[in-house]
C-alpha positions in Angstrom: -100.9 45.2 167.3 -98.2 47.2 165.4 -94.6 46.8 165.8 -92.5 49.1 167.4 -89.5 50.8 164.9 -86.8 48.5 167.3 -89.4 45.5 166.7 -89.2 46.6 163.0 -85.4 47.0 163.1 -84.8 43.3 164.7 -87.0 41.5 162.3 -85.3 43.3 158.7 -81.8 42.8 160.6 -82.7 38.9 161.2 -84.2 38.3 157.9 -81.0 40.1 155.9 -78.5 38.1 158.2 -80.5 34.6 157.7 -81.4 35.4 154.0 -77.8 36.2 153.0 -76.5 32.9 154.7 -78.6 30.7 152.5 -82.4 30.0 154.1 -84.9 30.8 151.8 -87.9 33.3 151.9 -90.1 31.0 152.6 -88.2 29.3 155.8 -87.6 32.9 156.9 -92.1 33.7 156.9 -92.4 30.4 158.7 -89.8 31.1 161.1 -90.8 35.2 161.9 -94.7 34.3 161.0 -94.4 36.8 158.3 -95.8 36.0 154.7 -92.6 36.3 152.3 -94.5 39.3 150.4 -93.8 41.4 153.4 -90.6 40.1 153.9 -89.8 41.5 150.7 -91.5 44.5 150.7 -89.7 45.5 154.0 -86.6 45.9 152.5 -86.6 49.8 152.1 -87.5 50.2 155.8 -85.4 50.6 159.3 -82.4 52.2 157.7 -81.5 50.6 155.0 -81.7 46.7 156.6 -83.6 44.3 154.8 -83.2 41.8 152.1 -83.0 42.3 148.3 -84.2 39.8 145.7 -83.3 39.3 142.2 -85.9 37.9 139.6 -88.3 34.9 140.9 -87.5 35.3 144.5 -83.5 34.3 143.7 -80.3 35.8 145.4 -79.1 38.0 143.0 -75.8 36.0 141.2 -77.5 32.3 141.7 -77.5 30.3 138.8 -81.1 29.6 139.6 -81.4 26.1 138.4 -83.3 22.6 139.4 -80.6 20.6 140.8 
């Protein structure tokens, strides 16, 4: 079953709001039961919402380390 474009639209807004406070790609797949490929690859869609990753699945300006 395809999502609707408001379906669409909720998803990218809730992945962008919960990715930008800190959960990671992967807590966001379990939690929407999306693979984190899609969640990434969503990020052109429904107006401009979505997330944006830098290299290796990091927020763009983390130091990227193991802590």
């Amino acid at each position: 079953m395809r999502q609707t474009p408001t379906q669409r639209t909720a998803l990218l807004e809730f992945v962008s709001e919960h990715y930008t406070a800190g959960r990671s790609l992967r807590e966001l797949a379990e939690l929407t039961g999306r693979t984190q490929s899609v969640l990434c690859t969503r990020q052109g869609t429904a107006g401009g919402a979505g997330i944006s990753v830098g290299r290796a699945g990091r927020r763009p300006g983390s130091a990227g380390g193991h802590v």
